[in-house]
GUSE-778396 format. One line per 10 residues: their letters; for each residue x, y, z of C-alpha. Coordinates in nm, 2 decimals, always signed. Each point is the difference from the previous one (the first is absolute). Example, Ala and Ser with C-alpha at 12.3 -4.5 7.8 and 13.67 -1.06 7.14 Angstrom:
2
as	+1.23/-0.45/+0.78; +0.14/+0.34/-0.07
END
This chain:
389
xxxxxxxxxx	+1.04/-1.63/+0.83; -0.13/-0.37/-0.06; -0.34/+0.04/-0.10; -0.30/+0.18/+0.18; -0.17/-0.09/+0.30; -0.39/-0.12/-0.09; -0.30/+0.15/+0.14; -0.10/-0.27/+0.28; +0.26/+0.13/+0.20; -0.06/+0.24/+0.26
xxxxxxxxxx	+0.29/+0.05/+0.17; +0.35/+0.14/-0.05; +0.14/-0.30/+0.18; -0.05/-0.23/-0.30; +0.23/+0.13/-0.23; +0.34/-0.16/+0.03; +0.37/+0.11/-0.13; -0.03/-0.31/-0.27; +0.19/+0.00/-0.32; -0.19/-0.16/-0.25
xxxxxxxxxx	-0.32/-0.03/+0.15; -0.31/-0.04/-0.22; -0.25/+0.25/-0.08; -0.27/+0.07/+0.21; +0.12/-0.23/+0.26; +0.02/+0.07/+0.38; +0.43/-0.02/-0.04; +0.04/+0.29/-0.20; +0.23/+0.27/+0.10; -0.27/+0.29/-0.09
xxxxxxxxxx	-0.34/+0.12/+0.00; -0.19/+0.29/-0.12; -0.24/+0.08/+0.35; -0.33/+0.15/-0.01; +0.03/+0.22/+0.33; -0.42/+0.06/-0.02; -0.11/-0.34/-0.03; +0.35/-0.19/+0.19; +0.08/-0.26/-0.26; +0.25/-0.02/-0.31
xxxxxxxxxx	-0.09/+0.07/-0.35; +0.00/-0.21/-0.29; -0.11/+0.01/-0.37; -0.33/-0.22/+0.11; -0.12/+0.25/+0.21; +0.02/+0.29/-0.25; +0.04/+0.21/+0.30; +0.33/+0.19/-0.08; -0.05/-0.10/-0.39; -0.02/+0.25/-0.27
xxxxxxxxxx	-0.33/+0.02/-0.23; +0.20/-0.07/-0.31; +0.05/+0.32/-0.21; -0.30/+0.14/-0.20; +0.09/+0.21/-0.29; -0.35/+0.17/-0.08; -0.15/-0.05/-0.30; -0.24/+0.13/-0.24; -0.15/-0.16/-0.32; +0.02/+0.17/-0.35
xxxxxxxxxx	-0.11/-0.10/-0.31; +0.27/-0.13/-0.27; +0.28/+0.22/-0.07; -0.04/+0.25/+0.28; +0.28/+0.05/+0.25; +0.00/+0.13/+0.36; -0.07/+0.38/-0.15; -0.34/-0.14/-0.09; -0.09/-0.24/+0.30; -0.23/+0.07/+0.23
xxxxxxxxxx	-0.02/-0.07/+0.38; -0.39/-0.16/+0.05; +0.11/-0.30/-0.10; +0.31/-0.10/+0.29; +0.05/-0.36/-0.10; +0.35/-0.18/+0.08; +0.29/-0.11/-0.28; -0.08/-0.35/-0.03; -0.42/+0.02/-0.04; -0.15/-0.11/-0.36
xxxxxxxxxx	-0.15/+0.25/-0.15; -0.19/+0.02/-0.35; +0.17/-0.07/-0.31; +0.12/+0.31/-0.16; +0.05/+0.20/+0.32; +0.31/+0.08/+0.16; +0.08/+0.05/+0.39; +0.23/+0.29/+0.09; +0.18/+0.09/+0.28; -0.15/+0.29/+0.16
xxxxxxxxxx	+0.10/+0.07/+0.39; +0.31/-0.23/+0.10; -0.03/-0.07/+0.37; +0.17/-0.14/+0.30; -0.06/-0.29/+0.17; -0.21/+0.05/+0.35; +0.10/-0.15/+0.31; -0.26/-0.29/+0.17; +0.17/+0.04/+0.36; +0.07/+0.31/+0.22
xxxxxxxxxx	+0.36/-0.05/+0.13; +0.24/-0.27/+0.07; +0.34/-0.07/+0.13; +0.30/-0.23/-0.10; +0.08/-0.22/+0.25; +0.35/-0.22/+0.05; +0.06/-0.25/+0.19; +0.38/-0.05/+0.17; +0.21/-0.27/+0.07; -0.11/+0.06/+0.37
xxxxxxxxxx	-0.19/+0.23/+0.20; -0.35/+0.17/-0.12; -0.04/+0.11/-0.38; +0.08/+0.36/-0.12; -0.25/+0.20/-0.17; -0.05/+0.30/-0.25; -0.21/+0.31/+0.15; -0.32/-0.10/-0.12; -0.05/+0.16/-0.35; -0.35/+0.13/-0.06
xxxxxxxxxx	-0.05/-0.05/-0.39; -0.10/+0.34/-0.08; +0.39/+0.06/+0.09; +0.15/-0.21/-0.26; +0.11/+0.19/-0.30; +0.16/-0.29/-0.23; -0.04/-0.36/-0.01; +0.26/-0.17/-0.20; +0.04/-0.39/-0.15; +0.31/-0.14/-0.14
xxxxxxxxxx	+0.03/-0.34/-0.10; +0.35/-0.18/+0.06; +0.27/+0.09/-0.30; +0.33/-0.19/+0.06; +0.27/+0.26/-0.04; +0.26/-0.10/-0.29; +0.37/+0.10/+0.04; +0.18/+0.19/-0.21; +0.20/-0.15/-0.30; +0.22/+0.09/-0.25
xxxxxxxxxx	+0.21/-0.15/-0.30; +0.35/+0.11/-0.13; +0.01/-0.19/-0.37; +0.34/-0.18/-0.13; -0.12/+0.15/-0.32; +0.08/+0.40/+0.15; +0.38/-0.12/+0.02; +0.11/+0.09/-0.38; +0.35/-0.15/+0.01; +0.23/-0.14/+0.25
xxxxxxxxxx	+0.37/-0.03/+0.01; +0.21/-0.25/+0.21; +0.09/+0.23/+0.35; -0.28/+0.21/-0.03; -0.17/+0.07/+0.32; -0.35/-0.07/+0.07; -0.26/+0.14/+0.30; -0.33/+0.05/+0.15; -0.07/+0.31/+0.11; -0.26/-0.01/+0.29
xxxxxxxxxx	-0.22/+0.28/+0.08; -0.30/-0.09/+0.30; -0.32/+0.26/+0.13; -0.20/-0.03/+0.24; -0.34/+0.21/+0.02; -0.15/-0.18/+0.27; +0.03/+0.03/+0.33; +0.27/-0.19/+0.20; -0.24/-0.20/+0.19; -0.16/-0.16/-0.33
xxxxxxxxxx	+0.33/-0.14/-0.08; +0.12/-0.07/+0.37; -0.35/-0.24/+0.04; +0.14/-0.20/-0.31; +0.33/-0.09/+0.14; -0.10/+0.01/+0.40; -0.38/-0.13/-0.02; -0.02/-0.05/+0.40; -0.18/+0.21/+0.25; +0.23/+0.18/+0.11
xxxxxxxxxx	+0.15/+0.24/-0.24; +0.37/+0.00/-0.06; +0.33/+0.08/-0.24; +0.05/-0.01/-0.32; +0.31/-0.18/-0.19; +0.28/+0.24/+0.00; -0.02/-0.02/-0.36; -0.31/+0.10/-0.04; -0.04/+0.29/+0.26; +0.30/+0.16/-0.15
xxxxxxxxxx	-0.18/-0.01/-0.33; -0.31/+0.16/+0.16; +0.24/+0.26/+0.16; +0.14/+0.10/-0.36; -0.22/-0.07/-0.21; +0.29/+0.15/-0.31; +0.22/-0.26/+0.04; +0.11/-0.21/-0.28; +0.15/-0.37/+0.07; +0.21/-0.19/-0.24
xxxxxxxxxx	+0.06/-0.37/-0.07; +0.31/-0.16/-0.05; +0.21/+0.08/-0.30; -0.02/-0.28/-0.24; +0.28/+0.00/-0.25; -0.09/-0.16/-0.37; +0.23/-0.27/-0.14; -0.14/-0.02/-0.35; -0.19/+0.21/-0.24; -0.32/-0.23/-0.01
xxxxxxxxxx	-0.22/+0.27/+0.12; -0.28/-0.26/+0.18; +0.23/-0.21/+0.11; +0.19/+0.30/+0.22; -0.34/+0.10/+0.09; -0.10/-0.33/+0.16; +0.27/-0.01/+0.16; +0.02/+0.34/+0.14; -0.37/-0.06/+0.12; +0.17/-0.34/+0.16
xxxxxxxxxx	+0.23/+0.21/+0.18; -0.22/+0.24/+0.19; -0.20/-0.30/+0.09; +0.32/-0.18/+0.11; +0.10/+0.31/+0.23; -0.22/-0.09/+0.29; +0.19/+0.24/+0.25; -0.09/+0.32/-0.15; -0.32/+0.21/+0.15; -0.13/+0.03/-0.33
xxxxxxxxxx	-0.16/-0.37/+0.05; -0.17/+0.12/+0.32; -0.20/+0.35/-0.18; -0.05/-0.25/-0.34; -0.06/-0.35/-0.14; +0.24/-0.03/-0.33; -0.04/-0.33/-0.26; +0.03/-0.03/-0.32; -0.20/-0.06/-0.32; +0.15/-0.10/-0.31
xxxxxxxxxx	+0.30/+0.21/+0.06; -0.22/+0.30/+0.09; +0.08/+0.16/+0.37; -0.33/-0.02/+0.14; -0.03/+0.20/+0.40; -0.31/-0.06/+0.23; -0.04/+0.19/+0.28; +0.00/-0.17/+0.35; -0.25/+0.24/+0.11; -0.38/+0.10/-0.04
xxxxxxxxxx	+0.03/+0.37/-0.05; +0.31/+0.04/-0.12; +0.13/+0.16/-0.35; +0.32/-0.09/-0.16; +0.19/+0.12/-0.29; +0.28/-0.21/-0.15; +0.22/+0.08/-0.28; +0.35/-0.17/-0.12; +0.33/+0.22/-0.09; +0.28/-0.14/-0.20
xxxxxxxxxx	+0.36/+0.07/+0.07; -0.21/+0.25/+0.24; -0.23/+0.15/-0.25; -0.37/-0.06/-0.05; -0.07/-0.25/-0.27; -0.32/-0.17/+0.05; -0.24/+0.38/-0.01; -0.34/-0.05/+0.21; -0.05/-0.35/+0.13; -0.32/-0.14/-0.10
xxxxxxxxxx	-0.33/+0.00/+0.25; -0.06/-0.38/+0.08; -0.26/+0.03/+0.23; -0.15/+0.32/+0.12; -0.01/+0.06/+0.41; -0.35/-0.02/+0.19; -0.06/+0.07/+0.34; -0.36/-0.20/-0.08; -0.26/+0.01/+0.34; +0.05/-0.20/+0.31
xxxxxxxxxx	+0.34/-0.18/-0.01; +0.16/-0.13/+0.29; +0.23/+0.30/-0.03; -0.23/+0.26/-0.03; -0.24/-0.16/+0.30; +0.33/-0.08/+0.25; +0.14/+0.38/-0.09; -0.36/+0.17/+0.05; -0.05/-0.20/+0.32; +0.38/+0.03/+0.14
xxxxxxxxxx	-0.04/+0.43/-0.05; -0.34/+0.00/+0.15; +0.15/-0.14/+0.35; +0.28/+0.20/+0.02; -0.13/+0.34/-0.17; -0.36/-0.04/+0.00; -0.10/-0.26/+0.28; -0.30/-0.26/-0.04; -0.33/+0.18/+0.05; +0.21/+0.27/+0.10
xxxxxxxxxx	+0.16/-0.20/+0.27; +0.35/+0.07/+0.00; +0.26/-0.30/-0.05; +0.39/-0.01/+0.06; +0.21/-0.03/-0.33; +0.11/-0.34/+0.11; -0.19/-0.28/+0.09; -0.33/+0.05/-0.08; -0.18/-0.30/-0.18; -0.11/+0.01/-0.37
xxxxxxxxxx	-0.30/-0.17/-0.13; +0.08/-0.06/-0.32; +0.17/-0.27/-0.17; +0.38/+0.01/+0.02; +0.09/-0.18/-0.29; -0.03/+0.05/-0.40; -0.27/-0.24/-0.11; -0.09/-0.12/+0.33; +0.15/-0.24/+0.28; -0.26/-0.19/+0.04
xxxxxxxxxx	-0.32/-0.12/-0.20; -0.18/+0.25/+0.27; +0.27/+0.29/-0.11; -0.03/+0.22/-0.28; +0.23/+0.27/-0.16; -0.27/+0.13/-0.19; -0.30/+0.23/+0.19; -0.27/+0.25/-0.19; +0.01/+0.31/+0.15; -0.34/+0.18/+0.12
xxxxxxxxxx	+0.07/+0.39/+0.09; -0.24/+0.20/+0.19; +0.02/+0.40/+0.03; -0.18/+0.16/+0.29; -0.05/+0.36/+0.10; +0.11/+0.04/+0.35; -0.28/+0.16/+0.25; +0.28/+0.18/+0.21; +0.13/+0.16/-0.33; -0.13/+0.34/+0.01
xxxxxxxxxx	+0.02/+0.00/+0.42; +0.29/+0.31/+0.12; +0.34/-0.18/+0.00; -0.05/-0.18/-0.28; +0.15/+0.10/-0.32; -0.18/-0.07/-0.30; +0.27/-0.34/-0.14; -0.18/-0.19/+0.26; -0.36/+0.06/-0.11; +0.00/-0.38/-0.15
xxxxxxxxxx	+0.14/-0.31/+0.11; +0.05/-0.33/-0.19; -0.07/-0.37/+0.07; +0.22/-0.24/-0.24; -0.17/-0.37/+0.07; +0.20/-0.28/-0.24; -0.18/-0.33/-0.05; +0.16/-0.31/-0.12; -0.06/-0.07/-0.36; -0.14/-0.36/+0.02
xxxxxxxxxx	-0.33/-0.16/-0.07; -0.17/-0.07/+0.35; -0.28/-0.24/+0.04; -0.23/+0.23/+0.12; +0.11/+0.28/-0.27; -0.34/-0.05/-0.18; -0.29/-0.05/+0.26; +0.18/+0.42/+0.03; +0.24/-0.10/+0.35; +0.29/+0.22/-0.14
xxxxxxxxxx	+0.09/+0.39/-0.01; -0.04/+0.04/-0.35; -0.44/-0.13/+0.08; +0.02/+0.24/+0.32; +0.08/+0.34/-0.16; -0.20/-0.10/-0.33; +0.28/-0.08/-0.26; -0.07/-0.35/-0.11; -0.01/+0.12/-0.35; +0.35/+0.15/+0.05
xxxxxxxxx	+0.21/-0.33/-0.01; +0.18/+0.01/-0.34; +0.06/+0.43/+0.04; +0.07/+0.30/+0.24; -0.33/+0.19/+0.07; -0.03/+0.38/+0.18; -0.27/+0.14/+0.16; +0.03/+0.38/+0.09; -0.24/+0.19/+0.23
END
C-alpha cells in the first residue's frame, strides 16, 4: 500500500492504484472504512485508534514490591509520585478499541476497489507491528591461513553446498519481480529440487609452494570461470587471499569448504555475515503478494497464477524516488464469524490481513495521516509491538 486514505474522504472512489502516494492524501491505494459512520479512518480521528496500553498500577512505599501493593491507588507508569515511593505493576492490560469495526479497502488499477468483510473489533485476536529490517545475505570466509602447506601440482577446490528453507516463491520474486509469476534459472530450480547436491569449482593446479600466493590465485580462478553455475547460486571475490562466497540470494544458506588433491583442507569456513530474512523486503512483499493471487486470492477473490498485477515495488531499493524496497509490515488476526457454523472445520476459525506500508517519512506522517497513527502505534517506530486479545 502507499499510505492511508485521510478521513475527509467519503467515498471508496477516491482511493487510486498509486505507487508512492503520500499519506493521507486522496491518491492512496488503501483505506481503512468506517462502515457505521461511511468515511475512512485515520490517526486524527482516533476512531479505529487504540487507547495506548495501561499497565495498572498501585503505589507502595520504599522497598515494597508487587506482593505488597495495593489496588486503591490505579495510577499509570509514567505519573510522579512522592519521593520514597515506588509504583508497581499490578494488573497488565490490553489496549481497548475506540471504533466498532472496520474494513480494508484496495483500490485496482481499474474497476471498483476490493474489500475485507468488514471486521467487528471484538473479532480481532492479535494486532501485530514490525518495523522495516533489511534482510542481510549470507556470507562466509575460507582463510589462506587454513591451507598448511602447498606443493607445486597440488590441486585446489571449492566445495559448494546451497539450502533453501524458504519457499520457492520468495526466491522466484527476487529473480522474476513482475506481475506475473514465472520460472526460475535452471540452475537454481535444480538446486531447490535437490537440495543435497554439492557443486564444485574448477580445479586449480599450484605452481609454487608460496601458500598465499596459490591461494590468490586459485580464488582468481573461480572468479575467472564465468561459465560455471556456481556463479549463478553465489557471488565469489577475494580478500587478501582469503576465498570469501556471498550468496546471490535472500534466504539462502551456503556452506563452502576447500579439498586438496581431493581432500578437505580448509575445516569449517568462517561465518562472514549471518543470514536475515529481516521484515518487509521487496522479496518477502512480491512472494507474499504473488501466493496470495494464485493460492489465496485478494479479499478472497480468486486470481489466475499468471498475470495478475502486483503492487509492490519490483525492484531492490526502489525504481524510482516514489518506489521503495523497503515496507513495515502491520499484521492483523481476526476470528472468523462463520467459524463454528456446520461445514466448517475448526483451521478456518481465523483469518489474517497482512497490510505493508512503505517505510518513508510522509509529510503528513505527524499531523497522525499514516497507519501506524490509525491503529495507535506511533510510539512503535524504532521496534515490533503485539497486542493479544
Amino acid at each position: 500500500m502507499s499510505g492511508i486514505s485521510d478521513n475527509s474522504h467519503q467515498s471508496w472512489s477516491t482511493l487510486a492504484h498509486t505507487t508512492g502516494a503520500a499519506a493521507g492524501h486522496d491518491t492512496c491505494m488503501v483505506g481503512v472504512w468506517d462502515p457505521i459512520n461511511s468515511r475512512f479512518l485515520d490517526g486524527t480521528t482516533a476512531a479505529l485508534g487504540l487507547i495506548n496500553a495501561n499497565s495498572l498500577a498501585g503505589v507502595v512505599a520504599a522497598g515494597e514490591g508487587w506482593a505488597n501493593s495495593a489496588q486503591g491507588s490505579v495510577i499509570s507508569d509514567t505519573t510522579d509520585i512522592a519521593a520514597g515511593q515506588q509504583v508497581v505493576n499490578t494488573l497488565p492490560s490490553s489496549p481497548s478499541w475506540l471504533n466498532q469495526s472496520f474494513q480494508i479497502v484496495q483500490a485496482m488499477p481499474s474497476g471498483n476497489p476490493i474489500a475485507s468483510p468488514v471486521i467487528h473489533t471484538n473479532q480481532v485476536k492479535r494486532l501485530r507491528w514490525d518495523p522495516n529490517n533489511e534482510p542481510v545475505k549470507h556470507k562466509v570466509t575460507a582463510a589462506d591461513a587454513g591451507l598448511s602447506s602447498i606443493a607445486v601440482g597440488d590441486t585446489l577446490q571449492m566445495v559448494l553446498s546451497v539450502r533453501w528453507p524458504q519457499d520457492i516463491a520468495y526466491y522466484e520474486s527476487q529473480i522474476n519481480p513482475s506481475g506475473s509469476v514465472g520460472s526460475l534459472t535452471p540452475a537454481v530450480s535444480m538446486a531447490f529440487d535437490n537440495p543435497k547436491r554439492i557443486y564444485k569449482s574448477i580445479e586449480y593446479t599450484a605452481a609454487s609452494t608460496t601458500v598465499a600466493d596459490e591461494h590468490d590465485a586459485f580464488v582468481d580462478a573461480i572468479i575467472a570461470d564465468t561459465a560455471d553455475d556456481i556463479h549463478k547460486l553465489v557471488t565469489v571475490t577475494v580478500n587478501s587471499n582469503d576465498l570469501v562466497v556471498e550468496a546471490k540470494f535472500f534466504g539462502q544458506i551456503i556452506d563452502v569448504f576447500v579439498t586438496k588433491n581431493g581432500e578437505r583442507s580448509h575445516g569449517v569456513s568462517a561465518e562472514t555475515a549471518a543470514p536475515e530474512l529481516g521484515v518487509g523486503s521487496f522479496a518477502e512483499v512480491l512472494s507474499r503478494e504473488k501466493k496470495a493471487q494464485y493460492s489465496l486470492g485478494h479479499f478472497n477473490r480468486m486470481y489466475l497464477p499468471t498475470g495478475g498485477t502486483t503492487m509492490a515495488s519490483k525492484t531492490p531499493g526502489g525504481a524510482t524516488s516514489t518506489e521503495t524496497a523497503g515496507y513495515d509490515r502491520l499484521f492483523i488476526e481476526y476470528e472468523n464469524a462463520n467459524g463454528g457454523m456446520p461445514g466448517f472445520n475448526r483451521q478456518g476459525q481465523y483469518s489474517t490481513i497482512t497490510l505493508y506500508v512503505p517505510n518513508a517519512s510522509y509529510a503528513d506522517q505527524d499531523n497522525g495521516l499514516a497507519v501506524e497513527a490509525a491503529f495507535g502505534l506511533q510510539d512503535a517506530a524504532g521496534g515490533s509491538k503485539e497486542f493479544i486479545w
